[in-house]
C-alpha positions as CSV (number, residue, x, y, z in Angstrom):
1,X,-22.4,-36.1,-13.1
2,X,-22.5,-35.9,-9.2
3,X,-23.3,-38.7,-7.0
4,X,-25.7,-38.0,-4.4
5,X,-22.7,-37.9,-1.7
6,X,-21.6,-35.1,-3.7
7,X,-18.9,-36.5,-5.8
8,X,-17.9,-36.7,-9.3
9,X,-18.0,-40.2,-11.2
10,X,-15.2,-40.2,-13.4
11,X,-16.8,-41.6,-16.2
12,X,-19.4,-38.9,-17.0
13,X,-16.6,-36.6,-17.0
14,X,-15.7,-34.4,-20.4
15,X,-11.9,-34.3,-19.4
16,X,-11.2,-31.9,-22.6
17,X,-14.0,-29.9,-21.5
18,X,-13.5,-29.9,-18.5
19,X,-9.9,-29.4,-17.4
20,X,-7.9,-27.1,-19.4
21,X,-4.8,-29.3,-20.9
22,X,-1.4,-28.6,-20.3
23,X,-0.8,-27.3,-24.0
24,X,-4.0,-25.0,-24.4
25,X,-2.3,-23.5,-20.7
26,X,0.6,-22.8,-22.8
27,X,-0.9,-21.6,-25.6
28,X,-3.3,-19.2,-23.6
29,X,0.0,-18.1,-21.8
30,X,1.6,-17.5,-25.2
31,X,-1.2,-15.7,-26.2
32,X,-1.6,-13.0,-23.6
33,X,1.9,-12.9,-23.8
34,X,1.5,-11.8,-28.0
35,X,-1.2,-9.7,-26.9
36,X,0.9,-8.2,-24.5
37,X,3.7,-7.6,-27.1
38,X,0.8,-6.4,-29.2
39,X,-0.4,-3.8,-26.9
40,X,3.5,-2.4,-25.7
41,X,4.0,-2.1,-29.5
42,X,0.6,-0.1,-30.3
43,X,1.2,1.8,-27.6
44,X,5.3,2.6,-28.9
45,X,3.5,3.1,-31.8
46,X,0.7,5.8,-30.8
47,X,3.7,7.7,-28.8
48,X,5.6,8.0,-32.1
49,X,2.5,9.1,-33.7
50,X,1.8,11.9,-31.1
51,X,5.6,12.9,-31.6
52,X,5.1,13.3,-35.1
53,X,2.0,15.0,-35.0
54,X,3.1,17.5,-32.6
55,X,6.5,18.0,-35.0
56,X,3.9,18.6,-37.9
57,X,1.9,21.3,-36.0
58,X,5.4,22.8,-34.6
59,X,6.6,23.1,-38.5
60,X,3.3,24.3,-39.6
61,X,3.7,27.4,-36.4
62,X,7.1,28.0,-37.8
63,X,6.0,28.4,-41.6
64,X,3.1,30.3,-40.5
65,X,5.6,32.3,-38.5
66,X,7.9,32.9,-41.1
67,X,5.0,33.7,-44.4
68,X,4.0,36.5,-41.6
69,X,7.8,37.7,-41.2
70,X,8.5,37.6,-45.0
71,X,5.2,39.7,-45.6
72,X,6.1,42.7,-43.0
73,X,9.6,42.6,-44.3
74,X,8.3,43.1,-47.5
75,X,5.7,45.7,-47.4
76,X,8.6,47.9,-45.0
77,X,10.9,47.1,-48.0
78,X,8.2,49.0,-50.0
79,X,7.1,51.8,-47.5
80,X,11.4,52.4,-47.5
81,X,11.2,52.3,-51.3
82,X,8.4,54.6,-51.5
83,X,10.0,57.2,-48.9
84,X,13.1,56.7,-51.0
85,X,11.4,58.0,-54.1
86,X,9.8,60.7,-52.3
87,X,12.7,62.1,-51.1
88,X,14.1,62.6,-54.3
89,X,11.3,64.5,-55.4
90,X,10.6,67.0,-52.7
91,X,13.9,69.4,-53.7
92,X,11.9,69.2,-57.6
93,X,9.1,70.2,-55.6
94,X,10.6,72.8,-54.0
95,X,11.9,74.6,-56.9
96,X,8.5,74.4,-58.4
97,X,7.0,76.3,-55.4
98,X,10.1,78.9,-55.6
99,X,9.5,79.3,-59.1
100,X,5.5,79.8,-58.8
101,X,6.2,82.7,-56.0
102,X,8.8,84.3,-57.9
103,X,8.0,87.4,-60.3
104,X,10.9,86.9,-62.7
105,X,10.5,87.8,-66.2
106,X,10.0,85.5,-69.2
107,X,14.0,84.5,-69.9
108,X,14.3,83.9,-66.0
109,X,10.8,81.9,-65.6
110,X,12.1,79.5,-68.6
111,X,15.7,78.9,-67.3
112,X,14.1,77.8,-63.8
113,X,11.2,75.7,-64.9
114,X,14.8,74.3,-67.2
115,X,16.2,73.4,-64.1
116,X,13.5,72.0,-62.4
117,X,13.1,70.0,-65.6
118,X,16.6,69.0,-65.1
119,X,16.3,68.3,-61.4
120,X,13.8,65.6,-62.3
121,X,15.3,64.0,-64.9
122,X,18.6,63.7,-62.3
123,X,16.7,62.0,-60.2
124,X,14.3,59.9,-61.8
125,X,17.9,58.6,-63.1
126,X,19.2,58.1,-59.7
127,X,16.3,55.8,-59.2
128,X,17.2,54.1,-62.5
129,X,14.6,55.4,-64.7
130,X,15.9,56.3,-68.0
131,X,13.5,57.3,-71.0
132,X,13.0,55.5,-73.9
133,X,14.7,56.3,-77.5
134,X,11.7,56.9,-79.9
135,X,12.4,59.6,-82.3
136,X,13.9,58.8,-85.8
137,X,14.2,55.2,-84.2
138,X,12.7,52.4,-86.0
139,X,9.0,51.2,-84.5
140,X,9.2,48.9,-82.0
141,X,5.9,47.7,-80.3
142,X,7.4,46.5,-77.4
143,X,8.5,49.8,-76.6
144,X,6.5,52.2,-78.5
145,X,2.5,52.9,-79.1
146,X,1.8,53.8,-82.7
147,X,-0.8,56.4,-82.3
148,X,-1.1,57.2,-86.0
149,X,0.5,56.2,-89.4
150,X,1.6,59.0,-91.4
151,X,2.6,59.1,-95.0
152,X,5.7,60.7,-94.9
153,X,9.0,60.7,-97.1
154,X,11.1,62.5,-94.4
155,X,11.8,59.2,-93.0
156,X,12.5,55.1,-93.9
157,X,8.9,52.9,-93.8
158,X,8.0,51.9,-90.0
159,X,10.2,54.7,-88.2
160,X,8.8,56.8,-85.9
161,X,8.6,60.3,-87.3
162,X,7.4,62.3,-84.1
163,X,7.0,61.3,-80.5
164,X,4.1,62.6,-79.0
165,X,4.7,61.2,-75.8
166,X,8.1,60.3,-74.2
167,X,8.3,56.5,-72.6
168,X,10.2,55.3,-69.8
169,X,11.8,52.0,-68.3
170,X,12.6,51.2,-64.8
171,X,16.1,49.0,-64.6
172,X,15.0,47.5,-67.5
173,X,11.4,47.1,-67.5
174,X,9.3,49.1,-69.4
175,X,7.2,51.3,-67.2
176,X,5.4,53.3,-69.7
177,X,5.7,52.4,-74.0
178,X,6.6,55.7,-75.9
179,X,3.4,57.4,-77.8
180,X,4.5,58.2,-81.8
181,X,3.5,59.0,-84.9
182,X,4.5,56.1,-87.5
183,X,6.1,57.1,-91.1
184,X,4.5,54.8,-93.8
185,X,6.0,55.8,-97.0
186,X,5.9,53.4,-100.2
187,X,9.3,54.7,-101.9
188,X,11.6,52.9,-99.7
């Protein structure tokens, strides 16, 4: 390739190996230019995925945030429910205690332990508690638990002919199915 006076003959040259040609300089150019466009875009690209991400963690804080909120607010919904209940009671309460300390006679014992039977009643009402209909009714299961069938004529087939225990429903719901004795009579 070199002459011994340190130049280059001409002829042993690879000039498309050698020297870089006019186009493959353009291409190259063209190249770095794409990869250039490549890299600004991956990295407009990785910013958009860091903004999202931290959005996603930001709304997951904020529905952690609120789940915690909607769980106090509940359970002081119930501790104010509960204190709400209470109240009512303690004046029943009361009259119980007066009517265990008192020394009245029998007539006077009965007409308070009356009242305090009525004092309850008010205000199990007041927190919409109402009792459920049972005797002389006809049996219903969803609101009444036959204890025992009786054959009975003083009543139609499948009514309740004595209610052992009374049941009760809270705005609607039953909280506690009335306890009967069943009629089962084959004449009607």
């Amino acid at each position: 390739m070199t002459k011994g006076n340190g130049q280059v003959d001409p002829q042993q040259l690879d000039v498309e190996r050698e020297l870089p040609s006019s186009s493959q300089e353009e291409g190259s150019r063209a190249e770095q230019a794409d990869i250039a466009a490549l890299e600004a875009e991956l990295q407009k690209v990785r910013e958009e995925r860091n903004a999202l991400l931290d959005r996603v963690a930001r709304a997951q804080a904020e529905f952690e945030n609120a789940r915690r909120r909607a769980q106090r607010e509940q359970q002081e919904f119930r501790d104010y429910a509960l204190a709400d209940a209470v109240m009512a009671l303690l004046p029943i309460l009361d009259s119980f205690d007066h009517a265990l300390a008192s020394r009245a006679s029998g007539d006077e014992f009965r007409a308070g332990m009356e009242l305090i039977d009525r004092q309850l009643h008010d205000a199990l009402g007041k927190l919409g508690v109402v009792e459920v209909a049972a005797q002389g009714q006809r049996f219903d299961p969803n609101l009444h638990q036959a204890i025992e069938m009786v054959d009975s004529d003083e009543v139609p087939d499948q009514h309740v002919l004595q209610e052992l225990q009374r049941g009760y429903k809270l705005k609607g719901r039953l909280l506690r199915p009335a306890m009967v004795r069943v009629a089962r009579n084959s004449g009607r």
